[in-house]
Every structure is written in structure tokens, then in C-alpha cells.
Backbone bond lengths (Angstrom), bond angles and torsions (degrees), N, CA, C in turn:
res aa  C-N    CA-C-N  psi(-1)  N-CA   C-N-CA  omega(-1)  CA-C   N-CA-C  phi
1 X - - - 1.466 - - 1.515 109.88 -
2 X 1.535 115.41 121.97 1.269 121.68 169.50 1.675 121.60 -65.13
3 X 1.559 104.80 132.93 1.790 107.25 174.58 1.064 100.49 -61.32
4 X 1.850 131.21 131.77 1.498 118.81 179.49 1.783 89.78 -146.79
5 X 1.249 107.51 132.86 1.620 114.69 -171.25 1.585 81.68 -86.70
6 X 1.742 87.44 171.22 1.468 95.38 -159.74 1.818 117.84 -72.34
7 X 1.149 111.81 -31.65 1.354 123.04 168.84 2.074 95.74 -51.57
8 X 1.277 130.66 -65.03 0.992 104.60 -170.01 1.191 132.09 -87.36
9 X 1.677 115.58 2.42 0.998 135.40 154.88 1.917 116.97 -31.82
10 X 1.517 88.48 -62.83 1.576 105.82 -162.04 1.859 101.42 -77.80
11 X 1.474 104.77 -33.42 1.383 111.36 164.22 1.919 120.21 -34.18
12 X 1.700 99.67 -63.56 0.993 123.30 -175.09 1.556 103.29 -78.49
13 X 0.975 163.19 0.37 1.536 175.39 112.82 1.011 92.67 -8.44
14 X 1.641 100.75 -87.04 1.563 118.99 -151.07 1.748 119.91 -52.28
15 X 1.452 99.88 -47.57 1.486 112.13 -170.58 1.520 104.77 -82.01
16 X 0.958 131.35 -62.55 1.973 125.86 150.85 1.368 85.89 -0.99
17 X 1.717 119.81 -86.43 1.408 114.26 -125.96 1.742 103.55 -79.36
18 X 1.489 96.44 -18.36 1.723 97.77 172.15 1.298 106.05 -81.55
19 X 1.161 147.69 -20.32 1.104 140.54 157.71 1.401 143.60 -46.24
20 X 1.240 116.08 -38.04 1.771 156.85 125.40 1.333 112.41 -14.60
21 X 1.790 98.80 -82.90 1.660 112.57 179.92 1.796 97.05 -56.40
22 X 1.062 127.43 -55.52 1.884 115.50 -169.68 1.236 124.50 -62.69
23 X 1.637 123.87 -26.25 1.488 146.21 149.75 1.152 119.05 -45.30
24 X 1.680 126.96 -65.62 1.181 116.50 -165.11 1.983 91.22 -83.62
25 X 0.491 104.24 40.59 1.629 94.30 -178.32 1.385 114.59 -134.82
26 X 1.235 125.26 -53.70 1.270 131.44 138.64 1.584 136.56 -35.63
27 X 1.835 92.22 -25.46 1.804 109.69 -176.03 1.891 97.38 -80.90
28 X 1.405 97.15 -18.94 1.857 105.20 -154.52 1.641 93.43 -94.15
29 X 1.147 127.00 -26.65 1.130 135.39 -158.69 1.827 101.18 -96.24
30 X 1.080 113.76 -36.87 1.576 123.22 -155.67 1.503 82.60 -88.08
31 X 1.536 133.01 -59.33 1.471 143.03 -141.84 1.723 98.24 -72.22
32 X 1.766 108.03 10.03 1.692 86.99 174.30 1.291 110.85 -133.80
33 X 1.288 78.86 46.46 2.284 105.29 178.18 1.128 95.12 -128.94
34 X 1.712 113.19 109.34 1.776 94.95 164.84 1.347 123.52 -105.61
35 X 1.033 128.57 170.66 1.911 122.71 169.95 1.077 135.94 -122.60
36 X 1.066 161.84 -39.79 1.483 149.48 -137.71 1.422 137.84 65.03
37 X 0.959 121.09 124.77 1.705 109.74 -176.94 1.509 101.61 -159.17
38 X 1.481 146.66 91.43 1.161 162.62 -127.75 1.387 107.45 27.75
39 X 1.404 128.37 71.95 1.401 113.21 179.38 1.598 116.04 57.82
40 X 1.310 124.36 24.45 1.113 116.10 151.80 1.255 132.42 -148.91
41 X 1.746 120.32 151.12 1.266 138.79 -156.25 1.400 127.92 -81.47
42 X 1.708 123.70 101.63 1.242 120.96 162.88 1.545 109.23 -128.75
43 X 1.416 100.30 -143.33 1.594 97.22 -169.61 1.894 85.75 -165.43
44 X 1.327 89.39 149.30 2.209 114.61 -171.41 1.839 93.45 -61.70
45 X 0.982 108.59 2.22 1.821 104.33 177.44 1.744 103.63 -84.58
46 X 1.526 104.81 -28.86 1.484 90.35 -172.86 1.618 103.42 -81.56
47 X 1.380 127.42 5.02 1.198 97.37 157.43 1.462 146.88 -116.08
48 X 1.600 98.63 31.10 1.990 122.54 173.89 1.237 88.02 -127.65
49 X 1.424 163.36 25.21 1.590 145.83 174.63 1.744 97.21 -108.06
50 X 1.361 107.99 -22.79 1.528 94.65 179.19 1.687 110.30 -83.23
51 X 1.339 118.97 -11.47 1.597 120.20 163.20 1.316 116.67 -48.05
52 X 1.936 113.19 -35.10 1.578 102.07 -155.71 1.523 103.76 -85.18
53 X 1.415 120.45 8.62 1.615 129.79 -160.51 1.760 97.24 -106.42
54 X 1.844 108.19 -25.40 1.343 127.89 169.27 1.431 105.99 -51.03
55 X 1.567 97.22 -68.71 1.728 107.25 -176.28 1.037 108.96 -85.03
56 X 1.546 165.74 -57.11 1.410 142.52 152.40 1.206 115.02 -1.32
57 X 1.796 130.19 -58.61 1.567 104.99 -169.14 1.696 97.42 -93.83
58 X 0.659 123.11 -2.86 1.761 126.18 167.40 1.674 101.52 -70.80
59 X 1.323 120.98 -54.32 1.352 105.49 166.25 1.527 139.60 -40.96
60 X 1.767 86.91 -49.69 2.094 103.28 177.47 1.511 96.31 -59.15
61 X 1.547 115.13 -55.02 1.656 114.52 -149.59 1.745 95.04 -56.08
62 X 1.055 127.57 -69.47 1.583 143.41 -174.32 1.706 100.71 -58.17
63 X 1.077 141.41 -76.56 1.392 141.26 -159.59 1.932 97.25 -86.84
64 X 1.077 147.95 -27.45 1.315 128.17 -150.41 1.225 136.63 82.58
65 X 1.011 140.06 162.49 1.778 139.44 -166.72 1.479 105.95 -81.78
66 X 1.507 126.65 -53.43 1.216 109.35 161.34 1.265 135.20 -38.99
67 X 1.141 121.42 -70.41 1.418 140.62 173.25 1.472 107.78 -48.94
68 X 1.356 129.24 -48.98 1.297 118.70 -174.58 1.567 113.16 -84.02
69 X 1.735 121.30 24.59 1.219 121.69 -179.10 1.505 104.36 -107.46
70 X 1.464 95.13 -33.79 1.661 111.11 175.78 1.524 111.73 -56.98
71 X 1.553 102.06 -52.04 1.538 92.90 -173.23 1.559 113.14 -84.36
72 X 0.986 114.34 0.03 1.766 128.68 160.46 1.630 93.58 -55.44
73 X 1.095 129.19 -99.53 1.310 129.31 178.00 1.239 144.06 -46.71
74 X 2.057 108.45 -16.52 1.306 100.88 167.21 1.968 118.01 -80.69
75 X 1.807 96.33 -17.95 1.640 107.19 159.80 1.307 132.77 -61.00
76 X 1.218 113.82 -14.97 1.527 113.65 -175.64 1.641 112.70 -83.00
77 X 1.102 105.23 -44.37 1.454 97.28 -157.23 2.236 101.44 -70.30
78 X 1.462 89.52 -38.00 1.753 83.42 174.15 1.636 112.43 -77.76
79 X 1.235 128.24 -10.90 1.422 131.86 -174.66 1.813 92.08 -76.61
80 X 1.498 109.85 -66.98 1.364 111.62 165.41 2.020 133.19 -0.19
81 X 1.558 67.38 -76.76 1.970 106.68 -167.54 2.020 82.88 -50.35
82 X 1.279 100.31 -62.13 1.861 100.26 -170.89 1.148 112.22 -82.91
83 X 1.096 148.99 -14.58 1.773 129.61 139.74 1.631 99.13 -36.09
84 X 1.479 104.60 -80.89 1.440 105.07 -170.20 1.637 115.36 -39.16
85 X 1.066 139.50 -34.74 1.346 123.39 -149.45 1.939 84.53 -120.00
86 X 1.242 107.40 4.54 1.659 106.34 164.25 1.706 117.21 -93.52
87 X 1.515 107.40 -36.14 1.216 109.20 -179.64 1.537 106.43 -91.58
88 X 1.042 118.06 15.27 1.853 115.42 -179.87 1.716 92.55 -97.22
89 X 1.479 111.59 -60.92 1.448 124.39 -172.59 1.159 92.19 -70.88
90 X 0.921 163.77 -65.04 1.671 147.64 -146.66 1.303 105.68 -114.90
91 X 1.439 117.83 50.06 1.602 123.57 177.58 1.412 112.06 -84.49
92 X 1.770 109.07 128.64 1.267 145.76 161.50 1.932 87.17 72.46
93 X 1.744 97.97 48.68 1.518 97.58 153.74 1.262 103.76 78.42
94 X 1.368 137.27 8.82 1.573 120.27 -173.96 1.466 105.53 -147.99
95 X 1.341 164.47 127.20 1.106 179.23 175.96 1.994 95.55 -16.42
96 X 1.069 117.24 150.83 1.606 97.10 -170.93 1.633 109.61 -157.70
97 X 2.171 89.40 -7.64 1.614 101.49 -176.87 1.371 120.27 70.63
98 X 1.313 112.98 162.58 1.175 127.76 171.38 1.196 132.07 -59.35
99 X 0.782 130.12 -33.66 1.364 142.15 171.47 1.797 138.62 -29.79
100 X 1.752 84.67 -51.49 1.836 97.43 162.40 1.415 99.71 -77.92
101 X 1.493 165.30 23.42 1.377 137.41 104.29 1.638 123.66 -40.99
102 X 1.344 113.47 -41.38 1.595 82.92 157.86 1.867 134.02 -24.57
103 X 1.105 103.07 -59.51 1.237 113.76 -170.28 1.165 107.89 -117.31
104 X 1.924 115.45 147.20 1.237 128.92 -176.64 1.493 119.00 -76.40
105 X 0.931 140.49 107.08 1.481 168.31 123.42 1.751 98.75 -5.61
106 X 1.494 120.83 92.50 1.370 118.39 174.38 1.292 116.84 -62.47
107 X 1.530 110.64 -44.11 1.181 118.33 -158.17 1.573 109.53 -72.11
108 X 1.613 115.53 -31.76 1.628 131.50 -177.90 1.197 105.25 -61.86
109 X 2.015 98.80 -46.76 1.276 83.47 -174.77 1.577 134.62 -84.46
110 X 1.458 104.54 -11.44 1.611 105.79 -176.70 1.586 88.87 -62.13
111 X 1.248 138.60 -45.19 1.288 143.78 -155.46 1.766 106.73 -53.48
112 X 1.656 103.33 -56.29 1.570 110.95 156.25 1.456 109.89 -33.74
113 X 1.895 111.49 -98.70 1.178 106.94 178.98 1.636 137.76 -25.75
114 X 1.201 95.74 -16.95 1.923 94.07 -175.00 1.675 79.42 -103.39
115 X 1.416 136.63 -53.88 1.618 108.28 -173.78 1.675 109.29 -44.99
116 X 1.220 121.31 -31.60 1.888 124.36 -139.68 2.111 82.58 -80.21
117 X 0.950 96.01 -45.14 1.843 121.05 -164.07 1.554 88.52 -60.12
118 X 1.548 113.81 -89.35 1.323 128.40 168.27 1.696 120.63 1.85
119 X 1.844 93.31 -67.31 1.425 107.84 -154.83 1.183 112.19 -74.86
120 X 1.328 103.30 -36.06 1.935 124.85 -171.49 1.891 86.36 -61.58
121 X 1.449 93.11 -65.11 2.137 74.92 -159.99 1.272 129.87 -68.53
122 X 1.794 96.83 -31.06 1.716 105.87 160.23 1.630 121.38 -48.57
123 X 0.999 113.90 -38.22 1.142 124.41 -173.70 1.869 116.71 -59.64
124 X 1.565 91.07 -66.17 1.410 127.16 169.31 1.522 102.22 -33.36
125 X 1.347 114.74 -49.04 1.360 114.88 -153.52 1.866 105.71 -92.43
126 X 1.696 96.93 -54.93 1.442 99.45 158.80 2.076 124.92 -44.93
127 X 1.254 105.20 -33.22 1.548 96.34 173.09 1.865 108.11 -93.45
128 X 1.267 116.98 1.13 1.865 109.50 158.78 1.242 96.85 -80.25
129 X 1.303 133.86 -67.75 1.175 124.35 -166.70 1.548 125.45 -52.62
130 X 1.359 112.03 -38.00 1.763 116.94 178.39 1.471 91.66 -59.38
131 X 1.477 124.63 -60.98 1.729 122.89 -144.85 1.839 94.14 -64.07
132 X 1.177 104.32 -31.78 1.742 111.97 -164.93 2.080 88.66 -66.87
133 X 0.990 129.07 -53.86 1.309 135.59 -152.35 1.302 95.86 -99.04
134 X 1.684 151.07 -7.15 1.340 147.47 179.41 1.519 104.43 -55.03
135 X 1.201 117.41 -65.67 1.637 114.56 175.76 1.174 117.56 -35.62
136 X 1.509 127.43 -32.96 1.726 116.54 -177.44 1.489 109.66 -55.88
137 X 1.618 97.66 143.93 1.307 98.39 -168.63 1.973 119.17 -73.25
138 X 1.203 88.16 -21.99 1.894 105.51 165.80 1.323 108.45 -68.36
139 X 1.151 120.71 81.06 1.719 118.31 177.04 1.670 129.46 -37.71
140 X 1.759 93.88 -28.06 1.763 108.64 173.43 1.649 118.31 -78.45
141 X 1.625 130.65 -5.25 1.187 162.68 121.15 1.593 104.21 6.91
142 X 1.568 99.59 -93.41 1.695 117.66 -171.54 1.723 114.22 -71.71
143 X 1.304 104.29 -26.30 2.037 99.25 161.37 1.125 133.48 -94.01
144 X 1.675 100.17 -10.55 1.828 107.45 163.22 1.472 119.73 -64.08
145 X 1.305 103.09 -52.50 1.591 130.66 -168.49 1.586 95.43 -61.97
146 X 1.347 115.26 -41.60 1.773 108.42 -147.14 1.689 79.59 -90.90
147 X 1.548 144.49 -41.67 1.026 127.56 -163.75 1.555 122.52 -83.01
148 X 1.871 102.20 -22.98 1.379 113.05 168.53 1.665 117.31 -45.09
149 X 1.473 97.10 -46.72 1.337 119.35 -158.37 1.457 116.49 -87.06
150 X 0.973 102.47 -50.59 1.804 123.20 166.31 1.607 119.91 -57.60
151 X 1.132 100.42 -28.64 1.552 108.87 165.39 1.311 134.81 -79.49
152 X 1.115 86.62 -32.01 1.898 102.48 169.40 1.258 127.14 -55.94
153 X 1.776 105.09 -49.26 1.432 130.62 165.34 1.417 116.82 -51.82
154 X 1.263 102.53 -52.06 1.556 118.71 172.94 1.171 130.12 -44.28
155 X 1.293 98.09 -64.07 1.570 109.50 179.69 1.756 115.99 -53.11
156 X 1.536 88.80 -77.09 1.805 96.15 173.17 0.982 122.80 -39.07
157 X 1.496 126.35 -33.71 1.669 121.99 168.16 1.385 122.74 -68.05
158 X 1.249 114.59 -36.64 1.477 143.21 163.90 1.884 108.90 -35.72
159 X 1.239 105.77 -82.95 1.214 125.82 -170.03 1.470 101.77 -59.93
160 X 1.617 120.81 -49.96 1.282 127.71 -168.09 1.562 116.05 -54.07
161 X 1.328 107.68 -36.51 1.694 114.18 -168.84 1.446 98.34 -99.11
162 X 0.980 135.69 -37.04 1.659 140.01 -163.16 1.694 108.15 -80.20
163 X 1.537 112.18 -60.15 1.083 122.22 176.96 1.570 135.46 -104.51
164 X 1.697 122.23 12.67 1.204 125.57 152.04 1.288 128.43 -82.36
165 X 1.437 100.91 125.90 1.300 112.30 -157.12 1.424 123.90 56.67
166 X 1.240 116.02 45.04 1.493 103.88 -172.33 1.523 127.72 -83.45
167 X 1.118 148.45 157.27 1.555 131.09 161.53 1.393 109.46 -39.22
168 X 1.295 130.55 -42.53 1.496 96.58 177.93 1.857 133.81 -100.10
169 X 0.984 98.59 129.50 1.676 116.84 -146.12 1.648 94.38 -42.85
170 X 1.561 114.75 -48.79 1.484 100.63 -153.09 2.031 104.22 -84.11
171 X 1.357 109.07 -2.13 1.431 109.99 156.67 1.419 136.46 -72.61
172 X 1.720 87.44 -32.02 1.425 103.59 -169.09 1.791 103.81 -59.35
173 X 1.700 83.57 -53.68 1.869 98.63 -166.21 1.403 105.11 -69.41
174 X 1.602 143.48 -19.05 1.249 149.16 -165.33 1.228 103.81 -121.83
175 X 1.567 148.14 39.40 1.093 129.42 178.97 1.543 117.14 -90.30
176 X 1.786 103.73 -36.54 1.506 112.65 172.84 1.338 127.06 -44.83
177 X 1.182 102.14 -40.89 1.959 121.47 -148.39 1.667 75.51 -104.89
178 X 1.169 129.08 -60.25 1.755 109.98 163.12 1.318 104.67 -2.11
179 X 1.528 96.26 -105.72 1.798 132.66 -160.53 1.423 102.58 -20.12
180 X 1.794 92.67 -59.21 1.549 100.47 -160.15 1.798 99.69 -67.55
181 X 1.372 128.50 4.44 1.494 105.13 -171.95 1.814 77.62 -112.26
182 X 0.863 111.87 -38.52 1.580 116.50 -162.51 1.986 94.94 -51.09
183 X 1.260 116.69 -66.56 1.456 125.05 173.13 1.860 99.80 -46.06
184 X 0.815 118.36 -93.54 1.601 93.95 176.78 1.350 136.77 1.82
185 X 1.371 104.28 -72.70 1.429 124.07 175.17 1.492 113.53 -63.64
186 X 1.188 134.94 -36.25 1.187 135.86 172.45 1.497 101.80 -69.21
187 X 1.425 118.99 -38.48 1.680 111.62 -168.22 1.164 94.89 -79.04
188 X 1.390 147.89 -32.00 1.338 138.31 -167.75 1.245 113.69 -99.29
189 X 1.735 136.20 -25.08 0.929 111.79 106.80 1.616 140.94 55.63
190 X 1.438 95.00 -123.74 1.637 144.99 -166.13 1.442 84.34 -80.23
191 X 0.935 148.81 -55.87 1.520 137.29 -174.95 1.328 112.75 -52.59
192 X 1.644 118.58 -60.14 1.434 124.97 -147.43 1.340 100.05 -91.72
193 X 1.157 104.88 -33.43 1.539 96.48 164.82 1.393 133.53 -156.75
194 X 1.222 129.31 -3.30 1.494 118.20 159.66 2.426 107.14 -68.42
195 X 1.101 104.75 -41.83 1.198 87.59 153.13 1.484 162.53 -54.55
196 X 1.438 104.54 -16.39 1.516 136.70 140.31 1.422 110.72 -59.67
197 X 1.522 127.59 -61.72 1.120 151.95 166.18 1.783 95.47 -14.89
198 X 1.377 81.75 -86.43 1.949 109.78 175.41 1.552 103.72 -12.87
199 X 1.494 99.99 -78.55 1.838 120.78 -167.69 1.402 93.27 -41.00
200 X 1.746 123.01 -65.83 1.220 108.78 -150.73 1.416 102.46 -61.48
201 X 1.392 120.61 -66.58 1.497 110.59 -163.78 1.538 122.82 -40.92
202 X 1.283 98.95 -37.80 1.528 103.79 -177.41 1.196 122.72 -52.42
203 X 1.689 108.88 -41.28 1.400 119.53 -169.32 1.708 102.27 -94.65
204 X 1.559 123.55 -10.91 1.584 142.22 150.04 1.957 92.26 -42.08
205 X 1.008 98.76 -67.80 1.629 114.84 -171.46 1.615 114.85 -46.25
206 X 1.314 103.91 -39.12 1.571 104.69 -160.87 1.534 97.89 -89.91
207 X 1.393 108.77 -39.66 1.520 116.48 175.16 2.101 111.44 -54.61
208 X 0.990 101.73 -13.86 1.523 75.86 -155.09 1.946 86.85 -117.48
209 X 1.560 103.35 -18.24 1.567 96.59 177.42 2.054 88.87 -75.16
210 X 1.060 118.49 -60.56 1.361 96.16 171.63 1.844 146.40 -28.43
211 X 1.686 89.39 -42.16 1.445 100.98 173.08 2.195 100.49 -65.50
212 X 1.057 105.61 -51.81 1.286 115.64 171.40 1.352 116.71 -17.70
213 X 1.527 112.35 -80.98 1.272 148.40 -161.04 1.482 90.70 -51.27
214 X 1.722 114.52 -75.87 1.697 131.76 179.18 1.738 92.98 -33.34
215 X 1.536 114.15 -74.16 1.884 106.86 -156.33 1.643 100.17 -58.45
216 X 1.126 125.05 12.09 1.740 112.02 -155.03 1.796 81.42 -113.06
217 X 1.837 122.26 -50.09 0.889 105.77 -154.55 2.052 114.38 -79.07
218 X 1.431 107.17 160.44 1.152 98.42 -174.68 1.610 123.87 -101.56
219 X 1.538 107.33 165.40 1.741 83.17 -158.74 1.650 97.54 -113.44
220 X 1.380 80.23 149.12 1.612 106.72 -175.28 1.772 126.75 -72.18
């Protein structure tokens, strides 16, 4: 856990937790477009869902395991609410109005419910594993492990509730061979470069709470 005075405390709060809410929402919104790419099946979600594994262990490293479980859950329920009321109004990619809020949207919403399900345990599980592995002295150690692992959970829960058996046919019949390409791509991904990503900011982070600390203290 990073020393963070209270101004950057709340700094670092806020934008974390908006970071979260714009991820899973964007992840919920993108994941019901799928594509092709030699005969095989994913969907435009696998490429913003490996961000939220970015900011998850950026949360633990800076705030702690407690604290970063809280704001795990105080993000969901408004991250939720705006997937849902993004993929109603901007359904199948094109402006669609207000109007389909009248009525509940099964398909949006299993999509919610399997993010809310998904995110909570993926999450949960990805921040035991980072806090357990933070002490290694290889800093790339505790965000490999927590996103390898955390993703796995994720995904399969993801795909399993949202898209089995779903009303729409080509999800229903492609959801497996999905997941399993979607988890790939997110893990490889998260390796080549949001894990680079990781290092710099982090060590962005340590540099400048240091510069901090030095202009703050007074000289003798």
C-alpha cells in the first residue's frame, strides 16, 4: 500500500473508481458484437476487459485489499445501471432512444447479471491472489498471477450466464469457443502490454509520491 496524503488519496479514489465504472461498461456494451478473424469467434469486449485487471491491481497496490474490495462493490452496482441503460439506448450499435427503457431487455439484462456475478468473483479472486504475491520482489509476479487467474473465473462465469442458451442464436451456439478465444486474447493481451503498461505507471506512481514526500519535507 502506497503513502498517499489525503488530497491524493481522494485523487486516486476517484479516478480508479471511474475507471472501473467506464470499463465494465464499455466491456458490457462491446461483448455483444462478435467477429471473426480466421474462422474464429470473439467479440470487441475482449479488447477493454483486460484494462479492468490494469486498474484492479492498481487499486490493491495503492489502496490495499480491504479497501480495494469495498470499492469493487461500491462500482458495480452504478457501472451496472450504465451498461444497461447504454446498451438499451445505443442498441445493436446505432442510437435507438429512450424508449426501449420502458421495457426490460432480457438479453441486456442477463448480460448485466452475468457482468455483476462475473465481476464480483473475478475480481475477489484476482485481488487474493495480487495481495498474496505483492511482496515478490519482481513486481510483474503479483499482476501476472492475479490476471492469469482472475480471468479465467471471469470469463467462464461471464459467458456461462449471459450467453447459454441465449435468445440470440449465434451466441447461444458460439459461446464456448467465444470464452475460450476471448480468455486468450485478454491473457495475451495483458502480458504484452498492459503489463508493461502496469510497471510504468506504477513506477510513474512511486516516482512522483516520492518527489512529493522530498518538496513537502522541511529543511533542517
Amino acid at each position: 500500500m502506497l503513502s498517499l496524503s489525503t488530497v491524493q488519496f481522494r485523487r486516486a479514489l476517484f479516478w480508479l473508481a471511474l475507471a472501473h465504472i467506464i470499463i465494465i461498461a464499455a466491456s458490457n456494451y462491446l461483448v455483444q458484437f462478435p467477429f471473426e478473424v480466421f474462422g474464429l469467434h470473439n467479440t470487441w469486449g475482449a479488447f477493454t476487459f483486460p484494462f479492468i485487471f490494469l486498474a484492479t491491481d492498481l487499486t490493491v497496490r495503492i489502496f490495499g485489499k480491504q479497501l480495494a474490495r469495498r470499492i469493487i462493490f461500491v462500482v458495480m452496482f452504478p457501472a451496472l445501471i450504465v451498461s444497461y441503460l447504454v446498451s438499451i439506448i445505443f442498441a445493436d450499435g446505432q442510437f435507438a432512444g429512450v424508449s426501449g427503457l420502458l421495457a426490460v431487455n432480457i438479453f441486456v439484462a442477463r448480460i448485466a447479471l452475468a457482468s455483476f456475478t462475473a465481476y464480483a468473483l473475478g475480481q475477489l479472486l484476482d485481488i487474493g491472489v495480487f495481495d498474496k504475491l505483492r511482496q515478490v520482489k519482481a513486481w510483474w509476479v503479483a499482476p501476472a498471477a492475479s490476471t492469469l487467474i482472475g480471468n479465467a473465473l471471469d470469463t467462464l462465469i461471464f459467458f456461462a450466464i449471459a450467453f447459454y442458451a441465449s435468445s440470440d442464436v449465434y451466441m447461444a451456439e458460439h459461446w464456448l469457443e467465444i470464452a475460450m478465444m476471448d480468455y486468450s486474447f485478454k491473457v495475451s493481451v495483458s502480458f504484452l502490454f498492459f503489463l508493461p503498461i502496469y510497471g510504468l505507471i506504477l513506477g510513474s506512481l512511486q516516482k512522483h509520491l516520492l518527489k512529493t514526500k522530498l518538496d513537502s519535507t522541511p529543511l533542517s
